[in-house]
C-alpha positions in Angstrom: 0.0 0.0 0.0 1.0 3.6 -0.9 1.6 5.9 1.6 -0.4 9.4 0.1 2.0 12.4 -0.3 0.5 14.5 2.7 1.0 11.3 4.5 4.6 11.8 4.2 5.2 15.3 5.6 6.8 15.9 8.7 4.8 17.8 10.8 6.5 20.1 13.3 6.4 21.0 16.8 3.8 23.9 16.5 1.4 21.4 14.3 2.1 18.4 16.5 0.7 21.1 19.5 -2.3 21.9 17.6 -3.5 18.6 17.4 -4.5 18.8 20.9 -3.7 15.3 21.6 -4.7 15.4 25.7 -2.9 11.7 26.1 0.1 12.1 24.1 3.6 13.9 25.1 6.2 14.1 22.4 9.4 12.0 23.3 12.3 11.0 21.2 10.6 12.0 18.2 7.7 10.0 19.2 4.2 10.6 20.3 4.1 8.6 23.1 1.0 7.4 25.5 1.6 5.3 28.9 -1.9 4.0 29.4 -2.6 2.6 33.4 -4.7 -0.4 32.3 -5.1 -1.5 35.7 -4.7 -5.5 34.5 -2.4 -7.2 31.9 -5.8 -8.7 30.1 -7.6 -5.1 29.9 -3.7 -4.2 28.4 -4.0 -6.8 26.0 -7.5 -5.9 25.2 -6.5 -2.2 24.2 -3.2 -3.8 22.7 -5.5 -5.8 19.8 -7.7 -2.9 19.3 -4.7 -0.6 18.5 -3.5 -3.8 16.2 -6.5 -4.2 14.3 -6.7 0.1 13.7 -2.9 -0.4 12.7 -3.2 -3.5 10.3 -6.2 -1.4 8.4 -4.0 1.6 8.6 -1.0 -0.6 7.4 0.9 1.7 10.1 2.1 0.3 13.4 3.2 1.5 16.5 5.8 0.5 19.0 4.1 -0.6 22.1 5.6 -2.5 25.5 3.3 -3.9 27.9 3.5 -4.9 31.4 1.3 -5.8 33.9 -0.1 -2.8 34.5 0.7 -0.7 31.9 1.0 0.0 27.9 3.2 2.3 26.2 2.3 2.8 22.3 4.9 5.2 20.5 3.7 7.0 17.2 6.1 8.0 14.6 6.6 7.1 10.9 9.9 5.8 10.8 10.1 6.1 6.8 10.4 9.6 6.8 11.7 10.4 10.1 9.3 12.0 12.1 5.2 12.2 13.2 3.1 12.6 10.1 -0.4 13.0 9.9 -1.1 9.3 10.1 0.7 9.6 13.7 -2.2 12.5 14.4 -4.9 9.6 13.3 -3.4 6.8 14.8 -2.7 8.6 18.1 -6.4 9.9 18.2 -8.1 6.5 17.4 -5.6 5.2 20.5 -7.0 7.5 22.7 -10.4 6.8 21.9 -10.0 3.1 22.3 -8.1 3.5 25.7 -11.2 5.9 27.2 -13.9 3.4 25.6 -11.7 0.7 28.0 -11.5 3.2 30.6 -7.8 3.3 30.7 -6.5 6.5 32.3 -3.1 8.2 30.9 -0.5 7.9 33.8 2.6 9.7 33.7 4.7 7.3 35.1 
């Protein structure tokens, strides 16, 4: 699948704040989420809704999960930085993790 060309664009700093993305700090070049899920099944739960968004997306995060918590990171590593799909991805995250209940910690 082709990535569309306002896909590709870099977004920067003052566009990445104008998203308004209440869960997501930017680290690393990275939007990044750490989700208190509370249980390692409700972490897996939000884990394979994120997945499924992703696969459809054909654009994947990079996620660790532990008992208690899930860390999804958002960046297109083919051009180097958070794109619009980040934006997209990031938002649908957010919305999956509040349908769950799972708070942001900052931990």
């Amino acid at each position: 699948m082709s990535v569309p060309e306002e896909d590709r664009r870099v977004l920067d700093a003052h566009e990445i704040e104008a998203a308004e993305l209440d869960d997501w700090s930017l680290v690393d070049g990275a939007l990044e989420a750490r989700y208190r899920t509370g249980s390692f099944a409700r972490g897996m739960r939000l884990l394979r809704q994120i997945a499924e968004e992703a696969e459809q997306a054909n654009h994947h995060p990079d996620i660790e999960l532990t008992y208690f918590t899930l860390v999804v990171r958002w960046s297109s590593h083919d051009v180097g930085g958070i794109t619009q799909r980040d934006l997209r991805q990031a938002r649908l995250t957010s919305e999956h993790a509040q349908a769950l209940a799972v708070a942001v910690t900052e931990d």
